[in-house]
C-alpha positions as CSV (number, residue, x, y, z in Angstrom):
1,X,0.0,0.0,0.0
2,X,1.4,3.3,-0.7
3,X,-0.1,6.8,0.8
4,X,-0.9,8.2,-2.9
5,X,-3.0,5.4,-3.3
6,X,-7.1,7.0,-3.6
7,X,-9.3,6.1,-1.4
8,X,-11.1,3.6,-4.1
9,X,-7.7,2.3,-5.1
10,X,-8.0,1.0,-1.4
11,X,-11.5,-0.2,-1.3
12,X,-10.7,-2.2,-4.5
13,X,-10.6,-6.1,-5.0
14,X,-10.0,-6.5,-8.7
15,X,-11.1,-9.4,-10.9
16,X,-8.3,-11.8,-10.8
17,X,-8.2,-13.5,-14.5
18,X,-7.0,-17.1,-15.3
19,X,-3.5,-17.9,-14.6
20,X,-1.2,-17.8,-17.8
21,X,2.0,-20.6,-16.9
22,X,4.9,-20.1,-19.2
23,X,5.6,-24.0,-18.5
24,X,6.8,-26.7,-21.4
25,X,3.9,-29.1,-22.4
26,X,1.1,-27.2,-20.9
27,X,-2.7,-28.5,-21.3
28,X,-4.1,-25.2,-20.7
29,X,-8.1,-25.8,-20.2
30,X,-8.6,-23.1,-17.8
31,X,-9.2,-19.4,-19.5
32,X,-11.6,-20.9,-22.7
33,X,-9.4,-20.1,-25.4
34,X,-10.4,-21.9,-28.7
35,X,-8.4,-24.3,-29.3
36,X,-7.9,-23.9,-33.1
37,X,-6.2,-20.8,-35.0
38,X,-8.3,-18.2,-36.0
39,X,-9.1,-17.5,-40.1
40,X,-6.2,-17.3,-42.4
41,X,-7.9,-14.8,-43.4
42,X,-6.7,-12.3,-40.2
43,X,-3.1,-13.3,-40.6
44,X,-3.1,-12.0,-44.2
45,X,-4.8,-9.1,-43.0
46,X,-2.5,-8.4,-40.2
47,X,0.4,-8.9,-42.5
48,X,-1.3,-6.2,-45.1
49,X,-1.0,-3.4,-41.8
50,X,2.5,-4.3,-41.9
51,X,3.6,-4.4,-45.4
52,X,5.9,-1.0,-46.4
53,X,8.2,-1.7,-42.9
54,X,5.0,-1.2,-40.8
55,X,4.8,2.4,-42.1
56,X,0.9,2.9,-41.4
57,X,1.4,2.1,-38.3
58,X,3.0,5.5,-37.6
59,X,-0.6,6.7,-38.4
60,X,-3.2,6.8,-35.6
61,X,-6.3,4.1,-36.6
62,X,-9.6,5.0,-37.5
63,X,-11.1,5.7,-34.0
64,X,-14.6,5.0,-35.2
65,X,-13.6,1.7,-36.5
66,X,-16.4,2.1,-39.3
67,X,-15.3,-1.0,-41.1
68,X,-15.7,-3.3,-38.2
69,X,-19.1,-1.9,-37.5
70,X,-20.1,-2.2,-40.8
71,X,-18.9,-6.1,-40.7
72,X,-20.7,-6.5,-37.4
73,X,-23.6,-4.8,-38.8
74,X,-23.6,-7.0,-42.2
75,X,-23.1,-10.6,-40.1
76,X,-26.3,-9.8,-39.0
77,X,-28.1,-8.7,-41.3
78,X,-31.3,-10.8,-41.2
79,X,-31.8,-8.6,-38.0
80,X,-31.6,-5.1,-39.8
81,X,-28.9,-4.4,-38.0
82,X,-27.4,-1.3,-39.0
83,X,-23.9,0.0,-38.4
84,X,-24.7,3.0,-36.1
85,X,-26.4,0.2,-33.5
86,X,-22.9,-1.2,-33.3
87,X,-20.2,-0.4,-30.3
88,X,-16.7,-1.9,-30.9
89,X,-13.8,-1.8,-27.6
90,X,-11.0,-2.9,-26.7
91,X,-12.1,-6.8,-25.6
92,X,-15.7,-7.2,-24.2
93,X,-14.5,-6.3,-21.3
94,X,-13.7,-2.7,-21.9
95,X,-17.2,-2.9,-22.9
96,X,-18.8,-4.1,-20.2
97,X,-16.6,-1.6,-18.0
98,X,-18.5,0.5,-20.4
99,X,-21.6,-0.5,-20.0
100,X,-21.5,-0.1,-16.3
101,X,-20.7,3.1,-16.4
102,X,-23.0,4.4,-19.0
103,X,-26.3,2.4,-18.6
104,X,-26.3,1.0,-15.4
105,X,-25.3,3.7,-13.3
106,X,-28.3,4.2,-11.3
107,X,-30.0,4.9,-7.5
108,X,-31.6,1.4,-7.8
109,X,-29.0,-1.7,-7.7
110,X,-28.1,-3.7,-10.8
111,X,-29.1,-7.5,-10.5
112,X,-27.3,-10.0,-11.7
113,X,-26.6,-13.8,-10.8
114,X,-24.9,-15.0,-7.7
115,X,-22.8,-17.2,-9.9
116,X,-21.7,-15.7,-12.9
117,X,-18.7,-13.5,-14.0
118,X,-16.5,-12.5,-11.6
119,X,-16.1,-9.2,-13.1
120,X,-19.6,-7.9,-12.5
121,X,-19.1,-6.9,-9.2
122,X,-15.3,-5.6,-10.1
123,X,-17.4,-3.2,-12.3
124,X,-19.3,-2.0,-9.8
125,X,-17.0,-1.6,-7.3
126,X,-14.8,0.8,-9.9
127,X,-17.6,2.8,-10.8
128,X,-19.8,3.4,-7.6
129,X,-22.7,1.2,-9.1
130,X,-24.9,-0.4,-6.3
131,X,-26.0,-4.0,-7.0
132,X,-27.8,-7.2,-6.0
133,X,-27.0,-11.1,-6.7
134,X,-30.0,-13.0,-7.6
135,X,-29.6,-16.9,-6.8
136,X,-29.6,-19.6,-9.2
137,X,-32.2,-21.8,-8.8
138,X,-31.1,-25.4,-7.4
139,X,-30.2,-26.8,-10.9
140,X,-27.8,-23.4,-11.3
141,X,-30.3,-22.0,-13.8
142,X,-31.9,-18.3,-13.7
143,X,-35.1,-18.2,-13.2
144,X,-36.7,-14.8,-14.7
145,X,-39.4,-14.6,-12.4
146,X,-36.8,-13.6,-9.7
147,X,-35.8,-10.4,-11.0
148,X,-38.9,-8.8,-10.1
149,X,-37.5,-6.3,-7.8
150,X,-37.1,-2.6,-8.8
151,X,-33.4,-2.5,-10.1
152,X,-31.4,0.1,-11.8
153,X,-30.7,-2.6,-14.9
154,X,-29.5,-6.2,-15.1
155,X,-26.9,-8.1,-16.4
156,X,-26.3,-11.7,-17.2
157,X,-23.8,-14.2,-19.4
158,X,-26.1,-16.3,-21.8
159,X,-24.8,-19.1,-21.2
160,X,-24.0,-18.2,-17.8
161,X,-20.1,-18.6,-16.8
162,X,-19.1,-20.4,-15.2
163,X,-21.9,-23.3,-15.0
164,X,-22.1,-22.9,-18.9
165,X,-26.3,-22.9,-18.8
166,X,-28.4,-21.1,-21.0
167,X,-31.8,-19.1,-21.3
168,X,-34.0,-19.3,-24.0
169,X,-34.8,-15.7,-26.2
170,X,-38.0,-16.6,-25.2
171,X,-37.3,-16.1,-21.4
172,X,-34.8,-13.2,-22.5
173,X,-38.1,-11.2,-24.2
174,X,-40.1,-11.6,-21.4
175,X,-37.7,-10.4,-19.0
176,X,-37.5,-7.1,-21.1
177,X,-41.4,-6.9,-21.7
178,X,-41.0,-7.0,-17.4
179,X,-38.3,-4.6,-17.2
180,X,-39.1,-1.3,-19.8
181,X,-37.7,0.9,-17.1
182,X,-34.2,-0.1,-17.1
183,X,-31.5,-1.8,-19.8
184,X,-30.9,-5.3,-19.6
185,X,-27.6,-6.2,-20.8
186,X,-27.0,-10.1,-22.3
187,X,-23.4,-11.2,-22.6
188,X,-23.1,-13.6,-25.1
189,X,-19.1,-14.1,-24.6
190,X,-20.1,-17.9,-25.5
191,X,-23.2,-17.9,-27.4
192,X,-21.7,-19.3,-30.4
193,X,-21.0,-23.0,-29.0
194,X,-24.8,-23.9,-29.1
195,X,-26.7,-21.4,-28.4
196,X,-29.3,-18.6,-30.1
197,X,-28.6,-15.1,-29.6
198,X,-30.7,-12.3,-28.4
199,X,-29.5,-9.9,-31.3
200,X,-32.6,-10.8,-32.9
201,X,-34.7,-9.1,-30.2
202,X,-32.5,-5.8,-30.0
203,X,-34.7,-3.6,-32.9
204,X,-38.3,-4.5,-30.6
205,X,-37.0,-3.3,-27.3
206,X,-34.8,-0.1,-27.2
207,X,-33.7,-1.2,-23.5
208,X,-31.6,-4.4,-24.5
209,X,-28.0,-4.1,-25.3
210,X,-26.3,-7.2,-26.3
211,X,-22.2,-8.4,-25.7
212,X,-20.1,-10.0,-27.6
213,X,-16.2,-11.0,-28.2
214,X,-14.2,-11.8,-30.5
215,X,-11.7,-14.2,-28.2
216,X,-13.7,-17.3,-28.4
217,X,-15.8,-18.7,-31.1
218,X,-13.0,-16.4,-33.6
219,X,-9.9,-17.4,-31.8
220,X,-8.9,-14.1,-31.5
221,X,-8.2,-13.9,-27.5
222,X,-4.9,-12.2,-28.1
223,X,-5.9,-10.0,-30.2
224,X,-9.1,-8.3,-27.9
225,X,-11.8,-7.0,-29.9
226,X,-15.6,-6.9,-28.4
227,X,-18.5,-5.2,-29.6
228,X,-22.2,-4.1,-28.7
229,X,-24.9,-4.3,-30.5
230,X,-28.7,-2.5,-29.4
231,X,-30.7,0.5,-29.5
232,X,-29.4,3.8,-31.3
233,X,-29.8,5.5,-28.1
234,X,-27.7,2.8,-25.7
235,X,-25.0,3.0,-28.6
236,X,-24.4,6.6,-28.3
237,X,-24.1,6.4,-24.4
238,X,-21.6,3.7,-24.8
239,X,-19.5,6.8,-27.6
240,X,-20.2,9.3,-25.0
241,X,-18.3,7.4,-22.5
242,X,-15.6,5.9,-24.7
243,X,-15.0,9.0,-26.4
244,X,-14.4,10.4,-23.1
245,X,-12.3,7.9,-21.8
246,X,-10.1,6.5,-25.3
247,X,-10.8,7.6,-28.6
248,X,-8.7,4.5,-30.0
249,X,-9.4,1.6,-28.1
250,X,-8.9,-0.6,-31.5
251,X,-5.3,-0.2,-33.3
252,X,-4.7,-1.0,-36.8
253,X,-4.2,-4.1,-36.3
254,X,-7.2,-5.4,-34.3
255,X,-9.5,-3.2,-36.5
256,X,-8.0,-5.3,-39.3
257,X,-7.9,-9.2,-37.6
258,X,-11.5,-8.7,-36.6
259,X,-12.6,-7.7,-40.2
260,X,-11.4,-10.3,-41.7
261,X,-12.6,-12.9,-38.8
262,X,-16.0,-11.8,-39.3
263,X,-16.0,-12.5,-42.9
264,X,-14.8,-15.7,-42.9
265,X,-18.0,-17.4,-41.9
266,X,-17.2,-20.6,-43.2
267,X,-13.8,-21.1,-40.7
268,X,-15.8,-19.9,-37.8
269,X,-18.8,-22.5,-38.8
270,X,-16.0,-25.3,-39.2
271,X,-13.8,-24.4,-35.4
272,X,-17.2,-23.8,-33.6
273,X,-18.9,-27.2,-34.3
274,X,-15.1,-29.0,-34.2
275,X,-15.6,-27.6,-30.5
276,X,-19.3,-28.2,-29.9
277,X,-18.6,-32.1,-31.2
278,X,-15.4,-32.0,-28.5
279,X,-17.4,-30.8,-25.4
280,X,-20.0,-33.5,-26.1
281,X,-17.3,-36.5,-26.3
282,X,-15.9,-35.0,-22.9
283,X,-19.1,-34.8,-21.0
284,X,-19.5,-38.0,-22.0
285,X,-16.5,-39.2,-20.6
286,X,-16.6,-37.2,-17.8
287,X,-20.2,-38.9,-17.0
288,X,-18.8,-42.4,-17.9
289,X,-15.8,-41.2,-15.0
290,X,-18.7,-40.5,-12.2
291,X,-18.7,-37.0,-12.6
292,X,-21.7,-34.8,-12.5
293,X,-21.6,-32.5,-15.3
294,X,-24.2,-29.7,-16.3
295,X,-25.6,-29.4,-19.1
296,X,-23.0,-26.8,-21.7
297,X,-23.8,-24.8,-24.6
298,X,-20.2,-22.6,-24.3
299,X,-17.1,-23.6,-25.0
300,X,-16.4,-25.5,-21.6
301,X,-18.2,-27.5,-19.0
302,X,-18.6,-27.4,-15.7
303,X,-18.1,-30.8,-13.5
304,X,-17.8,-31.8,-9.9
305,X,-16.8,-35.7,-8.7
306,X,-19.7,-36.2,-5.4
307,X,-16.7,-39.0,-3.8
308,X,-13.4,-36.2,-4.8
309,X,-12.8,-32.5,-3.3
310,X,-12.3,-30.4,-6.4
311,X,-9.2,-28.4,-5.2
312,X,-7.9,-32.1,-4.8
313,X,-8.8,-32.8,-8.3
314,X,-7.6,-29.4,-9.8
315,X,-4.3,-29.9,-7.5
316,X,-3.6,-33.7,-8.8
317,X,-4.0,-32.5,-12.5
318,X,-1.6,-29.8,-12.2
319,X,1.2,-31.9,-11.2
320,X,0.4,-33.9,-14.3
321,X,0.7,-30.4,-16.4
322,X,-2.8,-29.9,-16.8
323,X,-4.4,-26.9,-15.1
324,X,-8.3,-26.4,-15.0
325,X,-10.5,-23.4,-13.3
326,X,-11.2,-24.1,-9.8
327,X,-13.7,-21.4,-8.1
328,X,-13.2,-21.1,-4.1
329,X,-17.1,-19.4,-3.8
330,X,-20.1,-20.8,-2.4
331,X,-22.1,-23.5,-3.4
332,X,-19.5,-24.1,-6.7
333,X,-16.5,-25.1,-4.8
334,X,-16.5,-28.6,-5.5
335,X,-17.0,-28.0,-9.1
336,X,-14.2,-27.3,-12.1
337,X,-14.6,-25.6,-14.9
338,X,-12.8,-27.1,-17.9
339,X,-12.0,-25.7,-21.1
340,X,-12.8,-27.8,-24.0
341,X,-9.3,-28.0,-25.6
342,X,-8.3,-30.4,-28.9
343,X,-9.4,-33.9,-29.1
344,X,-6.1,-34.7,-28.3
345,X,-5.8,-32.4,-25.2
346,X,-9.4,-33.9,-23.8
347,X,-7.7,-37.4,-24.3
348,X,-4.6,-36.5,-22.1
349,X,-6.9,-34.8,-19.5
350,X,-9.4,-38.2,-19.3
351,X,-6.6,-40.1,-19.0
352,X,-4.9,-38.0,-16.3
353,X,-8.4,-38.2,-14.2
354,X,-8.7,-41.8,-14.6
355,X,-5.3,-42.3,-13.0
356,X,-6.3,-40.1,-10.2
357,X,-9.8,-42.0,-9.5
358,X,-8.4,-45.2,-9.6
């Protein structure tokens, strides 16, 4: 601690992110990379920004990043999606920090799940934004019914992280039809890997914004591009703040990757059902193994062994050079949440987990 720390600086816990272990032979399954490269296409596009010895990246980037909005925009274009209900940042968590900020701000608390992304309350606590935790029901689902209270906006992962569950569009349009007076924020971080995703509801309620990224289902984690897409209105809040915060949160380079990524819909089609086929073999294994595994649509699953202690489990692995999440909260400390890596990287963690439950 220093004495020129603030008085927040002080107050602050901040989100602690999945460990990144420079070690030899790693089976990383903890932080829900994708475990494939992303589109050719981004490498050739990255490797344009740099033809001439780099020289336009002496030039500052376009700090609209119009041609990223318009892609956004076109992907979804059986939505009428147009580019100006598009927000683009620097990963989607600069855009939920956004989003906290701008639209959820409020004398009523935010709601959001008692399990779900650790970052929600990170957010809150950096930006003086009073909020509530809704419980899962006992099967770790939400249950809309529950966020009947007045609230000053709420905010949810569909599918939830970490138990990987999902709400149906349905349950997600009745919960706005409930909740006119405030903005109700979906982050679909994961949608991609099974899922259906609200976007289609955006242009028949003003007060819905929805989240995505580009570091999962597009392989582009090191890279950090998200985006927003909702109502005119909830856009230009989102500007107001970034605008007064970064002007280029996207540099040449990331404005060019996530271009191309989102153009190339037939890679993205082939990685995202390569990993949807994967997490179903593993589940199955990890049923066939004794554990207890929800039911996933992202790109993990979550799993807990009712006869093994789950810090025991995640500690065994790691001395075999496997590392998995392992969340020391209520109710979910018995569980881990595993990445689902290549066929090959599943095999060596079943095999590792047999050794240790025999």
């Amino acid at each position: 601690m220093s004495r020129y720390w603030s008085s927040l600086v002080h107050r602050l816990t901040p989100y602690v992110p999945g460990e990144q272990p420079q070690l030899p032979n790693l089976v990383k399954l903890n932080t829900n990379e994708n475990p494939y490269p992303p589109s050719p296409r981004v490498v050739a596009a990255i490797a344009d920004q740099l033809a001439n010895g780099g020289e336009l990246l002496r030039l500052y980037p376009d700090p609209n990043a119009a041609r990223l909005k318009e892609a956004i925009a076109a992907r979804f274009a059986e939505f009428d999606i147009a580019p100006q209900q598009v927000f683009v940042g620097n990963g989607s968590d600069e855009v939920l920090a956004h989003v906290f900020m701008a639209l959820l701000r409020h004398r009523l608390p935010v709601l959001f799940p008692d399990i779900t992304y650790s970052f929600y309350p990170v957010y809150c606590m950096l930006h003086d934004v009073a909020y509530a935790t809704v419980p899962l029901d006992e099967n770790f689902a939400i249950r809309i019914d529950d966020y009947a209270a007045p609230n000053g906006g709420i905010i949810f992962p569909n599918p939830n992280a970490p138990t990987g569950c999902l709400l149906s569009v349905a349950s997600i349009a009745r919960l706005l039809a409930s909740h006119r007076q405030s903005a109700v924020v979906v982050d679909e971080a994961y949608v991609d890997f099974g899922g259906e995703s609200a976007i289609g509801l955006v242009n028949q309620h003003p007060n819905l914004l929805v989240v995505h990224t580009l570091s999962k289902a597009r392989s582009l984690a090191g890279l950090r591009v998200g985006y927003a897409v909702g109502h005119r209105d909830l856009i230009e809040a989102l500007e107001r703040v970034k605008n007064s915060f970064n002007s280029y949160p996207l540099d040449r380079l990331a404005i060019a990757g996530a271009v191309a990524a989102m153009a190339d819909q037939e890679h993205f089609e082939t990685t995202r059902q390569a990993v949807i086929r994967s997490r179903e073999a593993l589940r199955g294994e990890l049923l066939g193994l004794g554990f207890e595994v929800l039911p996933s649509l992202a790109n993990f699953v979550f799993a807990r062994h009712p006869q093994r202690e789950g810090v025991q489990l995640a500690a065994a692995l790691r001395q075999r050079g496997i590392i998995v999440r392992h969340f020391k909260l209520p109710r979910i400390d018995q569980h881990l949440r595993i990445s689902i890596g290549s066929d090959a990287q599943c095999g060596l963690l079943i095999a590792a987990l047999r050794e240790i439950l025999a």
